[in-house]
N, C-alpha and C positions, 0 to 999 in steps of 0.2 A: 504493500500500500504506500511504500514512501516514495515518494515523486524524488531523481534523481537525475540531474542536471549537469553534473562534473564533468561531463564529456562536454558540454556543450561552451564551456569557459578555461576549458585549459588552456588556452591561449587570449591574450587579450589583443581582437579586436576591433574595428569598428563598426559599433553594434554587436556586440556580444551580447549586451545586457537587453536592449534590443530588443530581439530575438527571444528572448524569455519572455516577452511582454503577449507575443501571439499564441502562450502553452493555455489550455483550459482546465486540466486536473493538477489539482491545488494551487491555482491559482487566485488569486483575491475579488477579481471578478464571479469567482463561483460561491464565495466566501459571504460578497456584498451585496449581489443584487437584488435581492430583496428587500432588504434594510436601503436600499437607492432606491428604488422603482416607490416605495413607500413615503421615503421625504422628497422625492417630485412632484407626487401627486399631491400632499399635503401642501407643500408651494405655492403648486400651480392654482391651486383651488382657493387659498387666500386669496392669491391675485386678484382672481376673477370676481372673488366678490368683492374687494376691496375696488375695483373697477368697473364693476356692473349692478351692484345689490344693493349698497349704499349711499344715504344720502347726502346731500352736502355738511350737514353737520356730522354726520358720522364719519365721514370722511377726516373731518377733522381733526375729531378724535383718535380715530385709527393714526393720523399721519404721528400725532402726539405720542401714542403708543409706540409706534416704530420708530421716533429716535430717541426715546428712553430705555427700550429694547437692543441699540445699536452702540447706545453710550456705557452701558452698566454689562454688555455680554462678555467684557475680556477681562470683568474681574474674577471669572471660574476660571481657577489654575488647574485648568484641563492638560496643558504638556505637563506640566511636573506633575501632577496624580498619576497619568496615564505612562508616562515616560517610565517613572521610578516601578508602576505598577508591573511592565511588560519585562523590564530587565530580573525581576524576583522570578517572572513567570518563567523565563530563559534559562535562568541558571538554573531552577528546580526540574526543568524538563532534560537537559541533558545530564542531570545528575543521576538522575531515573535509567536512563540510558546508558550510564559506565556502569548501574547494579546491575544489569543485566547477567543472570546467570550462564554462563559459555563455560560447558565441562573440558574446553581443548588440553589445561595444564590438567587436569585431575583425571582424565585418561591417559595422558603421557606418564604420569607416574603410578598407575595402576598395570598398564601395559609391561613396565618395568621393572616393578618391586615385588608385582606378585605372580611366583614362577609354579610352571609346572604348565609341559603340553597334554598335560591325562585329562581326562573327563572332568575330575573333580577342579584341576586349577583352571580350566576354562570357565567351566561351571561358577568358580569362583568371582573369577572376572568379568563373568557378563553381569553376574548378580550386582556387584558392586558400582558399575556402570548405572546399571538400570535404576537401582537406589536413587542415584544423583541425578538421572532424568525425573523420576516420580517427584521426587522432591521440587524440580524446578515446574513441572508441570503444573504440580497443587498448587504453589502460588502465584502462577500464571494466571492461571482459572479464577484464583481469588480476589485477582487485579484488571486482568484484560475481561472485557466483553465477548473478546472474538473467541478465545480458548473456553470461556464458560458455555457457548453457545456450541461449539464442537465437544466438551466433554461435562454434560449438564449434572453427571453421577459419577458416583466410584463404579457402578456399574460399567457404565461406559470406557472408563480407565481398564477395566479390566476386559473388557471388549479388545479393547486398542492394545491389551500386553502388557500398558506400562505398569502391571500389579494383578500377580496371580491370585484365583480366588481364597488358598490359605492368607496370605499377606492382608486381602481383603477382613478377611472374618477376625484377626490380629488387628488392624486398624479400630473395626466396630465395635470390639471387646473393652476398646479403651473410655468409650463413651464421656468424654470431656464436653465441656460448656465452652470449649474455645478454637480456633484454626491449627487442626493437626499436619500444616506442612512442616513442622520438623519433626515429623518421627521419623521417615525414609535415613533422615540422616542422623538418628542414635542407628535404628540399625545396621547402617554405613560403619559406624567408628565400632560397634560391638563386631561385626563380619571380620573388619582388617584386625582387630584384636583376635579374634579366632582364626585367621591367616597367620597373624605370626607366633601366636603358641602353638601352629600345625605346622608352624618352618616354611609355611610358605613366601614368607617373608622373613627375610635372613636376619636384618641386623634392625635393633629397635629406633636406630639413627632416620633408616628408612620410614619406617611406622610412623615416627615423628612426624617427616617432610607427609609423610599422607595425609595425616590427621590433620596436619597445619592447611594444606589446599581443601581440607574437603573442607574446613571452619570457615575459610574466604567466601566457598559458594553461600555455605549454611548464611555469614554475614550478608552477604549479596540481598539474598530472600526475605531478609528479616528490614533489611532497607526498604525494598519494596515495598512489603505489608507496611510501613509505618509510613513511608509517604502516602499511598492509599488510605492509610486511616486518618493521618494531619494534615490537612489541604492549608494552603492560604488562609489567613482569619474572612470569613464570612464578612463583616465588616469593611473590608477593605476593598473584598470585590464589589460589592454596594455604593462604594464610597467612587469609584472609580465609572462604576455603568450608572448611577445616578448622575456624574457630573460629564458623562460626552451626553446624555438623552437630554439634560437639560439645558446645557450650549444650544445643540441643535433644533427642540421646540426653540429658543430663546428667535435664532436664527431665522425661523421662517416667518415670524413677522418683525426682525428686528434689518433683517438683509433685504426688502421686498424694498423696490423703487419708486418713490412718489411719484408724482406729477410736480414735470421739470417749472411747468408754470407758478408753481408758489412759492419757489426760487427757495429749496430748503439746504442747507451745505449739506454737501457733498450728493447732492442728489439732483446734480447738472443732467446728468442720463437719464436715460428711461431705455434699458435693456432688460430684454424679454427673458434671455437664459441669465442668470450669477452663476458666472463663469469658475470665478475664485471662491465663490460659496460651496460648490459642488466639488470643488478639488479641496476642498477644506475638512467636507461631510467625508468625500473618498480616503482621505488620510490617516482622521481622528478614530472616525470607526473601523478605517479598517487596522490599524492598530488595535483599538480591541478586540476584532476579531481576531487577529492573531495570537492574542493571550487566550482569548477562549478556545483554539483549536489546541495548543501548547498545554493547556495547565492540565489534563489527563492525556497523555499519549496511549495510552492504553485502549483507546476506543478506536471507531472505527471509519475514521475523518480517512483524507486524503492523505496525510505526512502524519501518521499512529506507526506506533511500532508494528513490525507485522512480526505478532508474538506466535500465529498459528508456525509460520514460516520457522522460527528460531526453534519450536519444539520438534518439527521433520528433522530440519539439520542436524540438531544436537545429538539428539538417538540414532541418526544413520552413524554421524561420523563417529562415535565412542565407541557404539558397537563391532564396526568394523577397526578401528582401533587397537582393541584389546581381543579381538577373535583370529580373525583373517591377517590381521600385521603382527601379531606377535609373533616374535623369533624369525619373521620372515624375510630377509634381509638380501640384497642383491649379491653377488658374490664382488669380493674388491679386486678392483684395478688399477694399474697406473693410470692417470689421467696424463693429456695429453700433451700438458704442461710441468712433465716428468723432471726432464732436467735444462729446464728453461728457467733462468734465473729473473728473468723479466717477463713474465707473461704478457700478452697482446690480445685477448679475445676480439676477434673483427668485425667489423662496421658492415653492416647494409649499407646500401647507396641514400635510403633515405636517411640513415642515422649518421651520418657522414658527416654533417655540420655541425652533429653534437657535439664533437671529439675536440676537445680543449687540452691545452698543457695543466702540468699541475700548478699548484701555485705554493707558492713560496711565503711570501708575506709583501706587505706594501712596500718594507724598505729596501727589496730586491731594485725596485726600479728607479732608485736612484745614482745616481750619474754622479760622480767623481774626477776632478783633474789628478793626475801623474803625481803633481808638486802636493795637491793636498791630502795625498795617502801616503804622506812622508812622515816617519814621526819624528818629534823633535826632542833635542837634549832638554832635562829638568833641570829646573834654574837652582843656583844653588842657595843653600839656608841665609847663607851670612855674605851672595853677591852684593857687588858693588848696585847705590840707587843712582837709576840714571836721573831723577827728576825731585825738588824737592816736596817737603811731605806737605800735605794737604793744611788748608787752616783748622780752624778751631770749629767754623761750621762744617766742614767737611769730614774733621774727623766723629763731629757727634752722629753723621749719616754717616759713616762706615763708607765715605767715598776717599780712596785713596787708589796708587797705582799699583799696577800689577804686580811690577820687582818688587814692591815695601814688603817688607818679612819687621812684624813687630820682635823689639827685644824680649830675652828670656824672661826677665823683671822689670815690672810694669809698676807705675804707682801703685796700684792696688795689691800687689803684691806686697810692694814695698811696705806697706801697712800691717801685716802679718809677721813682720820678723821680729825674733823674740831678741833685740839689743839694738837701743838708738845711739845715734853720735850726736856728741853735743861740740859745734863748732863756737870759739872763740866771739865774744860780742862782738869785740873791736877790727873783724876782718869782717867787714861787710861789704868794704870796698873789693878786697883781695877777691871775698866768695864771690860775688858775678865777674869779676875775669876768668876765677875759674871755672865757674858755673860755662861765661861764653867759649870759655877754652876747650871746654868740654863739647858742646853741643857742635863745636868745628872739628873736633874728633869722629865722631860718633855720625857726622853726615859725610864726611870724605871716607871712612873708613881705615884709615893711614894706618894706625896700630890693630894689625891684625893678631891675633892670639893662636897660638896652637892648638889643635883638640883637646890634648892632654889636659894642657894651662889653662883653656877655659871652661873645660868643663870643672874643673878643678878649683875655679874664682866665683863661682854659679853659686847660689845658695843651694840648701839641698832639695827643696823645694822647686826648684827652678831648675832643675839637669833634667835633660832629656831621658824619660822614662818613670821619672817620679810618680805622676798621676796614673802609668797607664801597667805598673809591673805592681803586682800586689804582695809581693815579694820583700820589696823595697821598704825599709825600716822607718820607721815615723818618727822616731825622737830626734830629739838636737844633738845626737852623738855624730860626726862627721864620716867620712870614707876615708879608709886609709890607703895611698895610692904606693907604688914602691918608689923608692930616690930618682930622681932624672939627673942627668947629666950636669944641670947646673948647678953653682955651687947655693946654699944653703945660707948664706949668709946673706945680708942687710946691709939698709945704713938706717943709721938711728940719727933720730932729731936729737942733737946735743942743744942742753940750756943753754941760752944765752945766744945764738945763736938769731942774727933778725931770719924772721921766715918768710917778711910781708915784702920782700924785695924781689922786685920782678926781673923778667925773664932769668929765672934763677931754674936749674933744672935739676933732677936730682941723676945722683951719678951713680950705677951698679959697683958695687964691691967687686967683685968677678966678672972681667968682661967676657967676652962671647956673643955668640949670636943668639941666647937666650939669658937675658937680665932677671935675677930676683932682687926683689926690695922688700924685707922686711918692714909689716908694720904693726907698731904696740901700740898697745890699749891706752887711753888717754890717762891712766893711770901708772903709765910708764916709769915716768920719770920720781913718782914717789913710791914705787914698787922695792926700788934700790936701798932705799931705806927704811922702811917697813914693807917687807915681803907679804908681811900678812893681812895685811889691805886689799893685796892687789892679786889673783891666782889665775890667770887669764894666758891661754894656751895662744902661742903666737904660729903667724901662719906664712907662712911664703907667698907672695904673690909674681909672677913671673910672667913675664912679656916678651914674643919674639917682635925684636926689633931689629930684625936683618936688614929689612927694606926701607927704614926708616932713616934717614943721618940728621935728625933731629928731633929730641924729644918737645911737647909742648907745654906751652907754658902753665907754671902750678903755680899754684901760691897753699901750702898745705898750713890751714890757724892752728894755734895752740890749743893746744888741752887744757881742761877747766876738771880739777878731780874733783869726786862727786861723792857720795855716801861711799861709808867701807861694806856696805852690805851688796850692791847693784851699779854697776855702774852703764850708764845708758849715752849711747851716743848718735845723734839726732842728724842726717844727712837732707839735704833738698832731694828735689825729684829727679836732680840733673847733676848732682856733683861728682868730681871725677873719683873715677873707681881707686886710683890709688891711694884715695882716700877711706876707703871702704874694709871695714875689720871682717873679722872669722865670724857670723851671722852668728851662725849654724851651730861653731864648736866653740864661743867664750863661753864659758858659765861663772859664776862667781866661788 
């Protein structure tokens, strides 16, 4: 009974849809014209008396009526009733339609699980089959009109096979007040249970997987019955066929055409068909008719499931199935794409233009120059910048150049170290030369540092791999690295000595191509005479300055000693490193 079209739109086109317009079974013309041929003649028959029957004052009247009728008809929210109504109806119709019982998996696995070519295991298999047909038939019958009308008794069922008359008198014996389609399927699961305590069924793995598809159909049927017993709320279908009937009375005296001569708006015409009233009447209702054909497919419309059809099928193809296919197997061969690594199955002449390449992905078909599939060297951590660094708005947007590689220690870093310097009051002139001495350093790059050396001058916080090796020890004890080449020794700020004298440069003890300068805690110079003030581990700091033939200008302030308990010493954001103690390893 369902009207199928798929052929007729597999291709799109012009006029595809068209062409649908001229089909008569199930189509909307068969659906409407009744309900049309009805609000015509109601129409037309206003018309005519509003044209010929009445007088000049009723006339009047009437005209009054029909643009108070024309004015107030679009306040029935006819599309959204009817809209939201038909899409409920849609969903619940093809949901109906995935219940549908089809034993194809629950033969395939009775075919297979349950062995034996003798009498008795055939006998077993058909029985088992036939089960899960009875079963879908009884609820068929208790849903579809067309099934109850082919099988009105058990009688009948057992006319037809699907239930011999023992099974029959087993059924009636049970005498319930309620729809016995699931007994077929206790007997189902009690049968496979008596298969595999009889070994006809080997492993309880199997049994499982049975048990588990026959409960899918069992659920299938129990869907069914419950949408057949819970329709739509009654209300709503009400709510929806009362609000297009009432539109459409509203319509046929609210849509009818005065007389042009009393010059009423919008009623300049006087046309004999409403053209747009009738494609308005064609639309609304036939949208309701389409929920009313939908909302039980189970009857015996043009687009109904055709349930007589699905219980032939179901019982041929199980039966043969599990009788005539079992164990009955073709004998195997090589195919004929043996030892063809690439197989080619061939085109007809009409399929010939199907035949496309594979595909790859989108960014196969992108195009590349020679020079730009070249890769290039990685810039190094600590290269030279070619350009200077951004301002002060630029660095708050994170707009700066590609070469800038930020230092290891950053102000905010610098905030975290557990020991400040505290420089001299009275070098405040001395500190921004050196401060500016500094920042001429640090943008030329001129003192370049060794691996070794600088990972070595780094707080410990600040060395590469700190954050990211979990390994890596958190306290303020330092790394102990082995002797290098250079010698070990310093130069110490002697008293007395002016400091605040410029281009004064400091000179390595040990020359070489790698300088150390010792530098002590600001509490140096009174450590010598009371040691026990001052216990502050001193550190090397060492610079290759192979490439350099001049160091730049320092001006290094005095120390200012501070508590015998802590002593803190307090650096700017920019002052030069050789100014910079053991962070990490002073403790007091």
């Amino acid at each position: 009974m369902t009207v199928t079209y798929s052929s007729q739109v597999a291709n799109a086109r012009l006029g595809s849809f068209s062409r649908l317009l001229l089909c008569w079974r199930g189509s909307i013309y068969k659906l409407l014209y009744g309900e049309f041929l009805i609000f015509l003649v109601c129409y037309y028959t206003i018309r005519c008396i509003y044209r010929m029957a009445l007088t000049e004052e009723q006339q009047v009247m009437f005209e009054k009526l029909t643009l108070y009728c024309d004015s107030y008809i679009q306040l029935i929210p006819i599309s959204f009733v009817l809209g939201f109504y038909v899409t409920l109806v849609v969903t619940r119709w093809w949901n109906q339609y995935e219940n549908l019982p089809w034993p194809d998996r629950l033969m395939n696995l009775v075919s297979s699980f349950v062995e034996g070519k003798d009498e008795q295991g055939r006998l077993l298999r058909r029985t088992l089959v036939r089960y899960a047909n009875l079963g879908s038939v009884l609820i068929l019958r208790s849903v579809s009109a067309a099934v109850y009308k082919r099988f009105p008794s058990f009688q009948h069922l057992v006319k037809a096979g699907f239930m011999t008359p023992a099974e029959h008198k087993h059924l009636e014996k049970l005498s319930l007040p309620h729809n016995t389609f699931w007994v077929p399927w206790v007997w189902f699961a009690n049968l496979s249970m008596k298969a595999w305590l009889g070994g006809r069924i080997r492993d309880p793995v199997l049994l499982q997987s049975l048990l588990t598809e026959m409960n899918t159909l069992r659920t299938q049927c129990g869907q069914l019955y419950a949408y057949d017993w819970i329709s739509l709320p009654l209300v709503y279908t009400q709510v929806v066929t009362v609000a297009v009937y009432s539109f459409f009375l509203a319509c046929l005296i609210g849509r009818q055409f005065l007389n042009p001569a009393k010059a009423y708006p919008g009623h300049e015409l006087d046309l004999v068909v409403p053209v747009f009233t009738f494609l308005q009447f064609f639309f609304y209702a036939g949208w309701l008719k389409v929920a009313e054909q939908l909302i039980n497919p189970f009857g015996e419309d043009d687009d109904d499931f055709e349930t007589n059809w699905i219980v032939d099928r179901s019982l041929q193809v199980s039966l043969a199935a599990v009788d005539e296919m079992y164990q009955d197997l073709p004998p195997m061969e090589r195919d004929m794409y043996w030892n063809d690594r690439e197989p080619q199955p061939p085109y007809t002449a009409a399929s010939a233009q199907s035949r496309y390449p594979s595909f790859f992905g989108s960014t196969f078909s992108i195009s590349l120059h020679k020079e730009a599939m070249e890769f290039q060297p990685n810039q190094q951590e600590e290269g030279e910048e070619e350009g200077a660094h951004t301002g002060i708005l630029g660095r708050f947007l994170g707009l700066q150049s590609h070469d800038h590689h930020p230092p290891r220690t950053s102000s905010k870093t610098k905030l975290l170290l557990p020991k400040k310097v505290l420089l001299h009051e009275g070098q405040s002139g001395n500190l921004a030369g050196a401060r500016k001495s500094f920042r001429d350093q640090q943008d030329s790059k001129a003192w370049k540092m060794s691996g070794e050396d600088a990972f070595k001058c780094d707080a410990l916080y600040g060395r590469s791999g700190y954050h990211s090796a979990p390994q890596t020890p958190l306290g303020p004890t330092p790394m102990l690295f082995p002797p290098t080449q250079s010698a070990s020794s310093g130069l110490r700020r002697v008293p007395g000595v002016d400091c605040t004298a410029k281009d004064q440069s400091l000179q390595p003890v040990t020359p070489g191509t790698k300088m150390s300068f010792e530098l002590l805690p600001e509490c140096a110079g009174a450590s010598v005479e009371h040691p026990e003030l001052c216990h502050m581990k001193r550190r090397n700091v060492e610079f290759n300055l192979a490439d350099v033939s001049e160091a730049p200008e320092s001006h290094l302030g005095e120390a200012h000693t501070q508590s015998t308990s802590e002593t803190d010493v307090l650096l700017g954001e920019q002052d030069p490193y050789w100014a910079l103690e053991n962070r990490d390893g002073a403790h007091i």
